[in-house]
PASEBA-1860 file (N, C-alpha, C; in nm, 3 decimals):
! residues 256
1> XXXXXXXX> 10.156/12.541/8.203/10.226/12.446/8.290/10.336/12.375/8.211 ~ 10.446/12.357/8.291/10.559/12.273/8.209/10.512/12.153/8.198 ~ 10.558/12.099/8.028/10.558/11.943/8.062/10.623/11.828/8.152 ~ 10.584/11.747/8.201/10.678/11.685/8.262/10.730/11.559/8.205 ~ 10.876/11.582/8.195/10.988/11.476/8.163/10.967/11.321/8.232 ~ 10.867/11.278/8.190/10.842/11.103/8.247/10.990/11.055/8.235 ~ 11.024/11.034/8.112/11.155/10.942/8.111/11.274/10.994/8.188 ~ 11.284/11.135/8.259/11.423/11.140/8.315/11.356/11.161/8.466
9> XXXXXXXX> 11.275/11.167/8.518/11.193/11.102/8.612/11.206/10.993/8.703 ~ 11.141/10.872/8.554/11.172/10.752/8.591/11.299/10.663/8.627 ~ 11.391/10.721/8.545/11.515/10.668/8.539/11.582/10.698/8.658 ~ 11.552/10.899/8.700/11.634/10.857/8.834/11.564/10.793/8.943 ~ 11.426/10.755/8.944/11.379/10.674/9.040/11.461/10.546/9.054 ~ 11.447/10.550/8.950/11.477/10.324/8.952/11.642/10.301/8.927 ~ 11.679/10.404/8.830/11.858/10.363/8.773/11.899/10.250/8.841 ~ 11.875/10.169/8.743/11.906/9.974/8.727/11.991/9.980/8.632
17> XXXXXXXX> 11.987/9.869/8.611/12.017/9.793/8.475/11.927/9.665/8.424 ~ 11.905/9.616/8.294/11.822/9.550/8.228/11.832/9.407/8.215 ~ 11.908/9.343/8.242/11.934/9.185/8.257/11.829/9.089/8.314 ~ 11.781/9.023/8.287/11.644/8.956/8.305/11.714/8.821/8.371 ~ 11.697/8.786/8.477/11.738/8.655/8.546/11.635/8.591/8.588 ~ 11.516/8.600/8.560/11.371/8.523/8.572/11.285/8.463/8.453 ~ 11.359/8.422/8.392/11.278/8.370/8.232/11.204/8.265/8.224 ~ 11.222/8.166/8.322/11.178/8.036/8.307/11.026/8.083/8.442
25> XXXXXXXX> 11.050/8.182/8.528/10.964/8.262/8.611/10.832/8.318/8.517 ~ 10.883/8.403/8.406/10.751/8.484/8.360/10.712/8.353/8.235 ~ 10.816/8.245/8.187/10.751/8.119/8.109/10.599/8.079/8.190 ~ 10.611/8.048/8.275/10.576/8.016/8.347/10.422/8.036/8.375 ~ 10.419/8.221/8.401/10.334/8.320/8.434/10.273/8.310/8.296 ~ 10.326/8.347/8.175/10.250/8.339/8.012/10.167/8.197/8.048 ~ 10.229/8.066/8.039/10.131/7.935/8.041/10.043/7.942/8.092 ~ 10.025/7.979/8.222/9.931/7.997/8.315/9.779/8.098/8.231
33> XXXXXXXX> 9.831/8.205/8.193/9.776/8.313/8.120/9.679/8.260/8.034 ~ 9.725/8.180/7.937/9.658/8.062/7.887/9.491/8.045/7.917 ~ 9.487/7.981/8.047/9.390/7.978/8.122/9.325/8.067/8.206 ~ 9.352/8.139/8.234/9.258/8.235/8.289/9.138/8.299/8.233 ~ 9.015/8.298/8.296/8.908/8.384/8.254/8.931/8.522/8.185 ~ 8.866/8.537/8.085/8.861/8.715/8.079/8.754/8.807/8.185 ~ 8.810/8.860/8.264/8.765/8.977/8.325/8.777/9.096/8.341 ~ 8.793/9.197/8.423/8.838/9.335/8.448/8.954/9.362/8.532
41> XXXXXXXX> 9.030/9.262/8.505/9.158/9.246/8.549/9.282/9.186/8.483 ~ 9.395/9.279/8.453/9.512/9.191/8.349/9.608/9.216/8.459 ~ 9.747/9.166/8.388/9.865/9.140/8.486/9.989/9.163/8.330 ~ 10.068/9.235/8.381/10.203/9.264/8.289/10.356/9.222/8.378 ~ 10.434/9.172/8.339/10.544/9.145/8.368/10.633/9.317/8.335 ~ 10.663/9.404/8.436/10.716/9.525/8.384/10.861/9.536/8.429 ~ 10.936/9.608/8.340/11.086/9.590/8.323/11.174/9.773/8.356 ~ 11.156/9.759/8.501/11.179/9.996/8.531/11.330/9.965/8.473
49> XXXXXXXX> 11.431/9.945/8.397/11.490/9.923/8.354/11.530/9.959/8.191 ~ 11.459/9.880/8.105/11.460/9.857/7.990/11.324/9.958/7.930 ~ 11.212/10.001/8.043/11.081/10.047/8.042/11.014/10.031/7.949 ~ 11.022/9.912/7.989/10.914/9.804/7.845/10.844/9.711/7.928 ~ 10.748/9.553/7.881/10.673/9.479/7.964/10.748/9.351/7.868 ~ 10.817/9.274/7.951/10.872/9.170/7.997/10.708/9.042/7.951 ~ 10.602/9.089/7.935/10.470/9.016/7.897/10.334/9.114/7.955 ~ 10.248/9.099/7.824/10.079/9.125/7.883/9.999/9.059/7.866
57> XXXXXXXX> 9.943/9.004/7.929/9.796/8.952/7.974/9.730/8.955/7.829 ~ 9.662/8.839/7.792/9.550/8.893/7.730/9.431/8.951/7.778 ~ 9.387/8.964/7.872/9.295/9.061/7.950/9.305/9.210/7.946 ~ 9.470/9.248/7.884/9.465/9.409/7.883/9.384/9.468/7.764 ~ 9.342/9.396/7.650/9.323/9.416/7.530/9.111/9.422/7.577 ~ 9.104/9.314/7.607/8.974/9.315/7.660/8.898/9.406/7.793 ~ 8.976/9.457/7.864/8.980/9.534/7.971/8.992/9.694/7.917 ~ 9.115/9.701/7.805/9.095/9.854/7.761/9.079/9.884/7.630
65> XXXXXXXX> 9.048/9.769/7.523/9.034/9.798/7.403/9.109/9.849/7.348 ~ 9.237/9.852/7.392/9.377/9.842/7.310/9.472/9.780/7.300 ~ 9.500/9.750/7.139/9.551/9.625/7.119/9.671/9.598/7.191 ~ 9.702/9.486/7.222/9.837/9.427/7.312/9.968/9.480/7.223 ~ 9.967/9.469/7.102/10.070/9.546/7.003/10.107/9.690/7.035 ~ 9.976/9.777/7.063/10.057/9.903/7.126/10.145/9.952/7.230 ~ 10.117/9.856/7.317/10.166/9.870/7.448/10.340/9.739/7.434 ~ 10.321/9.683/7.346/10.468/9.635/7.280/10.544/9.692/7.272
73> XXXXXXXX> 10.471/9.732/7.152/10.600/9.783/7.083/10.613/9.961/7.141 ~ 10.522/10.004/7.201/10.541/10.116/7.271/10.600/10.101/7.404 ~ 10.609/10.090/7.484/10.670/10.025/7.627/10.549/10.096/7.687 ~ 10.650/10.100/7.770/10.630/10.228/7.878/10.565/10.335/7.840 ~ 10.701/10.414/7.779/10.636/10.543/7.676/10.505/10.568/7.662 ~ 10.470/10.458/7.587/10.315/10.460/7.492/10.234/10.489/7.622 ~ 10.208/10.372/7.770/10.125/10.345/7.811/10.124/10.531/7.927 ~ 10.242/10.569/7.962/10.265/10.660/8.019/10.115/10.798/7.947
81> XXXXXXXX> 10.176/10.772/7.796/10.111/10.897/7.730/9.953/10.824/7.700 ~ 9.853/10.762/7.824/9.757/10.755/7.817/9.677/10.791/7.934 ~ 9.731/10.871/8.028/9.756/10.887/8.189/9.654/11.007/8.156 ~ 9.601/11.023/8.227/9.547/11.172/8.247/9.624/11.229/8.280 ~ 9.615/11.396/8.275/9.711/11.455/8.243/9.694/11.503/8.406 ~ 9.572/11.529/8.459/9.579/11.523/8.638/9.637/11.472/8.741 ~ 9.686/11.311/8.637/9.745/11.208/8.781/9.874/11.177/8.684 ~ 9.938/11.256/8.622/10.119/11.236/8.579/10.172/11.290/8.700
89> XXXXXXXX> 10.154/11.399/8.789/10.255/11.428/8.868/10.241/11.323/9.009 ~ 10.101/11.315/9.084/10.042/11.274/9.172/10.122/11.099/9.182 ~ 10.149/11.059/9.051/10.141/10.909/9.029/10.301/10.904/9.041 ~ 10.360/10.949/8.992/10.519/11.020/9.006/10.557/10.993/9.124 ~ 10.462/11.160/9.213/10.511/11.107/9.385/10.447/11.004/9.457 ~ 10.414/10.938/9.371/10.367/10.813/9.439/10.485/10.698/9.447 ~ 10.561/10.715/9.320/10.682/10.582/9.290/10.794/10.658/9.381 ~ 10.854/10.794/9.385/10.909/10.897/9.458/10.915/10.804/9.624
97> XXXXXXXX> 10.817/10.858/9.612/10.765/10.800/9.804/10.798/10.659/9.819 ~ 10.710/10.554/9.754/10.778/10.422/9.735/10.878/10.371/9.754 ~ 10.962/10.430/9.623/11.069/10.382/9.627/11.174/10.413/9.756 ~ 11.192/10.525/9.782/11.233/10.611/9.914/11.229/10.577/10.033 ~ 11.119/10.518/10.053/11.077/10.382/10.163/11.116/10.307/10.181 ~ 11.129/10.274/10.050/11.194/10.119/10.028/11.351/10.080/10.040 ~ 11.452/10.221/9.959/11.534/10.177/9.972/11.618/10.264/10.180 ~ 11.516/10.305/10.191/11.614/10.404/10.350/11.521/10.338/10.461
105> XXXXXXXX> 11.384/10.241/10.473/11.284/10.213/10.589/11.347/10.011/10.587 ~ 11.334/9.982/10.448/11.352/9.841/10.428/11.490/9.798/10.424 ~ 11.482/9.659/10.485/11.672/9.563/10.470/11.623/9.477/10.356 ~ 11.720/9.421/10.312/11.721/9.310/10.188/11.639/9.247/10.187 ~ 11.628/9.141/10.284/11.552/9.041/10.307/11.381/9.132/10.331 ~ 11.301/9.201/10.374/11.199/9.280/10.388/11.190/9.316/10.208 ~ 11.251/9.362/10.198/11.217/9.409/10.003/11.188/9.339/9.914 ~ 11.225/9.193/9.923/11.171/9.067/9.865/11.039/9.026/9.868
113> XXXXXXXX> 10.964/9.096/10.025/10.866/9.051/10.009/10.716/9.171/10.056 ~ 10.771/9.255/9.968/10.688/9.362/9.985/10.569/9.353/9.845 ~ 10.465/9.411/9.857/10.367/9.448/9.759/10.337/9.607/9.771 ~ 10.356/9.633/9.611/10.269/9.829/9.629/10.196/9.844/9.546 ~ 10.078/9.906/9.595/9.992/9.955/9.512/9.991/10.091/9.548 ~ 9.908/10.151/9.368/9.879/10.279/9.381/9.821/10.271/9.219 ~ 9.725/10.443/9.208/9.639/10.383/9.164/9.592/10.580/9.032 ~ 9.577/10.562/8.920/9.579/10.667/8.838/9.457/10.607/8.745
121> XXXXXXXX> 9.447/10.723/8.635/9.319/10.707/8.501/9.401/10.715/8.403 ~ 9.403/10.575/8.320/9.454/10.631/8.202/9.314/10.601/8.058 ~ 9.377/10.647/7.938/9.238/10.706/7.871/9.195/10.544/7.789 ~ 9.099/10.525/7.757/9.094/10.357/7.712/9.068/10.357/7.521 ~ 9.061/10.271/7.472/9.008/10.280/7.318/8.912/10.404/7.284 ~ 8.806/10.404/7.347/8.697/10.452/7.297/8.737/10.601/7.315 ~ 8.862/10.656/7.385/8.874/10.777/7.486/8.814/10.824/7.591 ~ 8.730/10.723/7.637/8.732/10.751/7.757/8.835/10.721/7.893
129> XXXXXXXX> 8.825/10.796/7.999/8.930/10.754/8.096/8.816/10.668/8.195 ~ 8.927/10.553/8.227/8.898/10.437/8.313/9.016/10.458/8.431 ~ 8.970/10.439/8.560/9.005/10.397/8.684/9.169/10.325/8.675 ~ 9.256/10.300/8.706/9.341/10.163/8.783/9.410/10.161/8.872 ~ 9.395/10.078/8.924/9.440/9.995/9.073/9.518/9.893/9.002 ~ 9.658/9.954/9.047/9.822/9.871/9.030/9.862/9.836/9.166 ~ 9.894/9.694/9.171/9.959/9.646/9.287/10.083/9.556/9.190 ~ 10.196/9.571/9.246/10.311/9.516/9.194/10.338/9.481/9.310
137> XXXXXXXX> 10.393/9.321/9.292/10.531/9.305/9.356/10.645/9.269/9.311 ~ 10.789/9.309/9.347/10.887/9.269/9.330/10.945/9.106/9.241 ~ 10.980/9.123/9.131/11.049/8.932/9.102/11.198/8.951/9.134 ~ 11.254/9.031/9.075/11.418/9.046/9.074/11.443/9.229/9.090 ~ 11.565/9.235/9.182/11.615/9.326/9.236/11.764/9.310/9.176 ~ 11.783/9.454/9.167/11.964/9.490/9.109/12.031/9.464/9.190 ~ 12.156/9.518/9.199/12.318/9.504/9.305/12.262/9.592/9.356 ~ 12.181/9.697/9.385/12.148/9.779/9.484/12.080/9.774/9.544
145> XXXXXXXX> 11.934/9.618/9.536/11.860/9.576/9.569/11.719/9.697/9.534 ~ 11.727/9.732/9.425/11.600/9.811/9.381/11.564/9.709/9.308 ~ 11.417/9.728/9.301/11.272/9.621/9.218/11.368/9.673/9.075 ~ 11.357/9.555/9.003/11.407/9.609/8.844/11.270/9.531/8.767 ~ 11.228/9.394/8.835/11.117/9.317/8.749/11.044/9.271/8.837 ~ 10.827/9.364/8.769/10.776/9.316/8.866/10.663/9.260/8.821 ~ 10.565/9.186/8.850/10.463/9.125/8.845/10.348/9.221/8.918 ~ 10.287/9.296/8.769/10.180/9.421/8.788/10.054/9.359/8.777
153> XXXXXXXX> 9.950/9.387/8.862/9.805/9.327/8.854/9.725/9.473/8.823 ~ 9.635/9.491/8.747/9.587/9.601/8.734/9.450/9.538/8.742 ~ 9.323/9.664/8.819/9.183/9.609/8.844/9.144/9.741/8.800 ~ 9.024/9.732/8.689/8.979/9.846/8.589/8.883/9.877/8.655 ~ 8.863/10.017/8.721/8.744/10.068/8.727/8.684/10.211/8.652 ~ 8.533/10.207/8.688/8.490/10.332/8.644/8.572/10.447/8.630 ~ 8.612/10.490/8.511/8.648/10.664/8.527/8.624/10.765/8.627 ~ 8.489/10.742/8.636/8.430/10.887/8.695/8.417/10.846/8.887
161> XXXXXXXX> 8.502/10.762/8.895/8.450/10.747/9.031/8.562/10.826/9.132 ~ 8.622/10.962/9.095/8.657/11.061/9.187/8.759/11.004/9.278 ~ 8.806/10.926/9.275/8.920/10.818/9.387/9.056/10.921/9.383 ~ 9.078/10.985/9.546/9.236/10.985/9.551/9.294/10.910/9.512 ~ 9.447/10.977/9.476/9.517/10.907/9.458/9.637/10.828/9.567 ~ 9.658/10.756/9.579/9.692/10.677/9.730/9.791/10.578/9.669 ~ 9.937/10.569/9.759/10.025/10.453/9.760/10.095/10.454/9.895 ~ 10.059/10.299/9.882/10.066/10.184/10.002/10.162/10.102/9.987
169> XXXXXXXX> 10.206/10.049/10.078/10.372/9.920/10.061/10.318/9.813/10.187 ~ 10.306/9.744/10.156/10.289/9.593/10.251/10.370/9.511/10.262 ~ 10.408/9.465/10.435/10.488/9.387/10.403/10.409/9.216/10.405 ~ 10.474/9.103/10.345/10.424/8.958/10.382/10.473/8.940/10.495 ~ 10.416/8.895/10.629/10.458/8.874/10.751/10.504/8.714/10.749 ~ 10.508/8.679/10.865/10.534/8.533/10.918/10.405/8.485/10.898 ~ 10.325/8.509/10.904/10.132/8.436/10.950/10.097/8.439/10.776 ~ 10.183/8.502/10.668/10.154/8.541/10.542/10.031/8.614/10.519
177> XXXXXXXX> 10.033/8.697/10.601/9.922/8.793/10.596/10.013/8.941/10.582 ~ 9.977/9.015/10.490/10.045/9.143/10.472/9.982/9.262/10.560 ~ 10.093/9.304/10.615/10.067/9.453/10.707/10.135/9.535/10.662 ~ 10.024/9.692/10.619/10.082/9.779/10.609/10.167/9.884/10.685 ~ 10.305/9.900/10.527/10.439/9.976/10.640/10.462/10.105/10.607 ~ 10.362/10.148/10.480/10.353/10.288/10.430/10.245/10.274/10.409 ~ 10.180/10.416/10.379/10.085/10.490/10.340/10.086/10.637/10.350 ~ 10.025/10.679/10.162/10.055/10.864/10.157/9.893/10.833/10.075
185> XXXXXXXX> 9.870/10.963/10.104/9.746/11.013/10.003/9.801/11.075/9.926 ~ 9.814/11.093/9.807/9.907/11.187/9.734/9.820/11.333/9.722 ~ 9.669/11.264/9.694/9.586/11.387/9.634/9.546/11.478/9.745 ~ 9.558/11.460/9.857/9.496/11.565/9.980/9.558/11.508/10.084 ~ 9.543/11.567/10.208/9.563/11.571/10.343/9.454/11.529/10.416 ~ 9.365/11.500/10.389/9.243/11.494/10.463/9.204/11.415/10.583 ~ 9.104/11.356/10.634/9.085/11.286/10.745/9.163/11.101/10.738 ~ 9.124/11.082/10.646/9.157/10.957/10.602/9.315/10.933/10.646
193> XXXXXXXX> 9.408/11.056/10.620/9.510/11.046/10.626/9.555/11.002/10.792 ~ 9.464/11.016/10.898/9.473/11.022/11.034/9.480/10.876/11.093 ~ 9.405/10.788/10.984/9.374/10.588/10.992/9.552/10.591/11.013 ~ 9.619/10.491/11.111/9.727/10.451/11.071/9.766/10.317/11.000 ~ 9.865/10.324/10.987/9.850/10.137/10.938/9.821/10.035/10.932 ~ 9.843/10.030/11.102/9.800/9.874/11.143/9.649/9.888/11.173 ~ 9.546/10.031/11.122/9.411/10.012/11.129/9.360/9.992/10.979 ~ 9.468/10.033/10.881/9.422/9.999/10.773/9.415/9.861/10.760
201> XXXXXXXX> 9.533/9.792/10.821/9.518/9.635/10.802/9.402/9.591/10.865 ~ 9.325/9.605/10.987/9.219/9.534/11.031/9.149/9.598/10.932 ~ 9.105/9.731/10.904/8.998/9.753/10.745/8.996/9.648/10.709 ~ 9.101/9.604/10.643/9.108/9.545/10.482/9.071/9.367/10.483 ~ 9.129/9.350/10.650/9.098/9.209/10.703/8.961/9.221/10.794 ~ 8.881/9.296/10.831/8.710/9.294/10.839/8.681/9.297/10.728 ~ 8.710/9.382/10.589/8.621/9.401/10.451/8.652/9.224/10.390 ~ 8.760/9.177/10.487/8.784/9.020/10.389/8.696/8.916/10.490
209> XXXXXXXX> 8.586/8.994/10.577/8.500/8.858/10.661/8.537/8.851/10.766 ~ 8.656/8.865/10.816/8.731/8.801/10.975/8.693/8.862/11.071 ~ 8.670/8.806/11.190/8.681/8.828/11.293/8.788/8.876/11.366 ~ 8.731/8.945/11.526/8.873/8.966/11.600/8.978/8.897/11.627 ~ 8.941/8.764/11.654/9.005/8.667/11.672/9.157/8.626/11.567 ~ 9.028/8.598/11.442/9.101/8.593/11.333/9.206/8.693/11.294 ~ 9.202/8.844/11.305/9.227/8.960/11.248/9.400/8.941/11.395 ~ 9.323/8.906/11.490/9.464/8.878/11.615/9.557/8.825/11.585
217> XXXXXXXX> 9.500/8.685/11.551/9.591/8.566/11.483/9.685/8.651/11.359 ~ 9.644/8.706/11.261/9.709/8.719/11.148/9.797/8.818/11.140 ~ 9.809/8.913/11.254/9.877/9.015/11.288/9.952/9.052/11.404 ~ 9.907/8.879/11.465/10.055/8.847/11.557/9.997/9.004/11.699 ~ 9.876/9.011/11.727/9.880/9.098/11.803/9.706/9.040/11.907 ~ 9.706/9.078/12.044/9.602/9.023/12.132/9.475/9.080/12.032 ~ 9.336/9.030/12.075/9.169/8.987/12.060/9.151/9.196/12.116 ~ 9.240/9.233/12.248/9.223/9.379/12.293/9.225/9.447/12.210
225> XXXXXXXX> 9.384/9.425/12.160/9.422/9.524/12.071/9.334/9.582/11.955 ~ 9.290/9.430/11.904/9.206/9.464/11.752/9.109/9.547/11.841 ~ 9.057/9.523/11.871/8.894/9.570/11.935/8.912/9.704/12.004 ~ 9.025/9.749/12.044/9.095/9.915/12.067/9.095/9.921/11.908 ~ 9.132/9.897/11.857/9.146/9.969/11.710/9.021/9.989/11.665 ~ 8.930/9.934/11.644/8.833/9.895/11.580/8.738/10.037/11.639 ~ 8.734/10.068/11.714/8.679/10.156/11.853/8.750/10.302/11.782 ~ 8.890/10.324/11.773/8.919/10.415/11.712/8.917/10.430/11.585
233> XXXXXXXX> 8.930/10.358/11.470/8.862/10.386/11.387/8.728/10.414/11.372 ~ 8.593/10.388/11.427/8.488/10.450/11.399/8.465/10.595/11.475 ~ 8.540/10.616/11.596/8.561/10.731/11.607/8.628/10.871/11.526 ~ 8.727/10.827/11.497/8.806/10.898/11.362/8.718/10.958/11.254 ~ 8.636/10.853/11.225/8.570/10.838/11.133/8.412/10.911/11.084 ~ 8.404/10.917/11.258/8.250/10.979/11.287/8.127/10.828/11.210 ~ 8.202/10.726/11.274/8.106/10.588/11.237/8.050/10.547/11.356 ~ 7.954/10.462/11.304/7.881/10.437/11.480/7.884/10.274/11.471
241> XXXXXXXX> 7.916/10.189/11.342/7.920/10.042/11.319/8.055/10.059/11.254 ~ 8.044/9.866/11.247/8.148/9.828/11.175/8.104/9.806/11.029 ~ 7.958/9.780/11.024/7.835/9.798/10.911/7.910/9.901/10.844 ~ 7.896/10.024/10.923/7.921/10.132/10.797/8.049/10.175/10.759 ~ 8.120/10.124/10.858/8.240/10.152/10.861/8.285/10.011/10.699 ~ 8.224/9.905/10.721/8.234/9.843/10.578/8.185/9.888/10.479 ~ 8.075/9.953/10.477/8.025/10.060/10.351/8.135/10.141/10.291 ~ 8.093/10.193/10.414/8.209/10.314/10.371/8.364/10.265/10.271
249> XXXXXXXX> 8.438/10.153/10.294/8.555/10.138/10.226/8.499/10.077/10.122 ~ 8.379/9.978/10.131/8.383/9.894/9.983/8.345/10.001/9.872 ~ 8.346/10.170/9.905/8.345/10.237/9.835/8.445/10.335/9.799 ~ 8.551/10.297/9.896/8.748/10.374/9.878/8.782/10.252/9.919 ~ 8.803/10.157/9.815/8.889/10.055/9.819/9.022/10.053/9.803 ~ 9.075/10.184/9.666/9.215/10.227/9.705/9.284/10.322/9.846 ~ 9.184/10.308/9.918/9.211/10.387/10.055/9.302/10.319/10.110 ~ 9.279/10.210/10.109/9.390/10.103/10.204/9.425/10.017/10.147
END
């Protein structure tokens, strides 16, 4: 198999430029950092530009047992060449698709306030491969209005837990509740792929507790509607609850 060229890849995804107009923004984000618990979750300030990190978390060091210095002074580069070698292409057409969305589906004002996740294994200290779930959003956009600096949250899971690979784009609504405006499976075609958007959003807002009511309110749509959805998703699904139908995702959480 050919290798694949990450860096001329990336570049024609994003082709920016590197000028940082948020400094007193990621000041800000470091202080904060300060305080936070250590858990199984870090956050990097990333730069598709310069393809370096703008700041990391001390949580990445504790989360993957590699030191914050490698991923420095390595950028991008370094963290790229820790990817499994299964999800370099998959993760690719994941930013591909994204971005593509973003700049031919979205206007200016919509791109400001989008979030994406998507989600690959890269290999950790010990060599083993661990899980991640990347959701970025946008801080600063170029003259062309492409993301150049974003605020990355990464949530570490198990290696071995078999997860497509999946990227999603949300927008923040008026109610500040995010509804999804894309979704690809990268790794298959399968049933999952059939959920549409606005059923992934009630998913994700039942797996967060709410009611119909609630789930109405936040999506700017009638108490019917949800409850038609709700009806076709367990059909789709071959579910007979909303019970299992919550099982079922709190175990493909990158599904939606």
């Amino acid at each position: 198999m050919e290798p694949i060229n990450i860096n001329a890849i990336y570049n024609e995804i994003f082709n920016t430029y590197p000028e940082v107009e948020i400094k007193e923004h990621i000041r800000k984000l470091i202080e904060l950092d300060f305080y936070y618990p250590y858990n199984t979750t870090f956050f990097c300030i990333t730069n598709t530009a310069s393809q370096r990190f703008e700041y990391i978390s001390k949580n990445f060091t504790a989360c993957t047992g590699i030191p914050k210095e490698n991923l420095n002074n390595g950028g991008m580069d370094y963290f790229w060449s820790l990817f499994h070698p299964d999800d370099l292409q998959p993760w690719l057409t994941c930013l591909k698709s994204l971005m593509t969305f973003t700049m031919n589906e979205l206007d200016d004002v919509m791109r400001k306030k989008m979030s994406y996740t998507w989600n690959y294994r890269i290999k950790n200290h010990a060599g083993e491969y661990i899980t991640i779930i990347q959701n970025t959003t946008p801080l600063q956009f170029d003259a062309q209005e492409k993301p150049i600096i974003g605020l990355a949250h990464y949530t570490v899971l198990d290696g071995n837990l078999n997860m497509d690979i999946c990227a999603t784009a949300k927008y923040l609504n008026s109610k500040n509740e995010y509804e999804t405006l894309f979704y690809k499976n990268i790794s298959s075609e399968g049933l999952l792929n059939a959920i549409s958007n606005r059923e992934r959003d009630i998913i994700r807002l039942l797996l967060a507790n709410q009611t119909s009511n609630s789930i109405a309110k936040s999506l700017n749509i009638s108490k019917h509607t949800v409850d038609t959805h709700r009806r076709n998703i367990l059909k789709k699904l071959g579910l007979s609850s909303t019970y299992e139908l919550l099982n079922y995702f709190k175990n493909n959480l990158s599904l939606i």
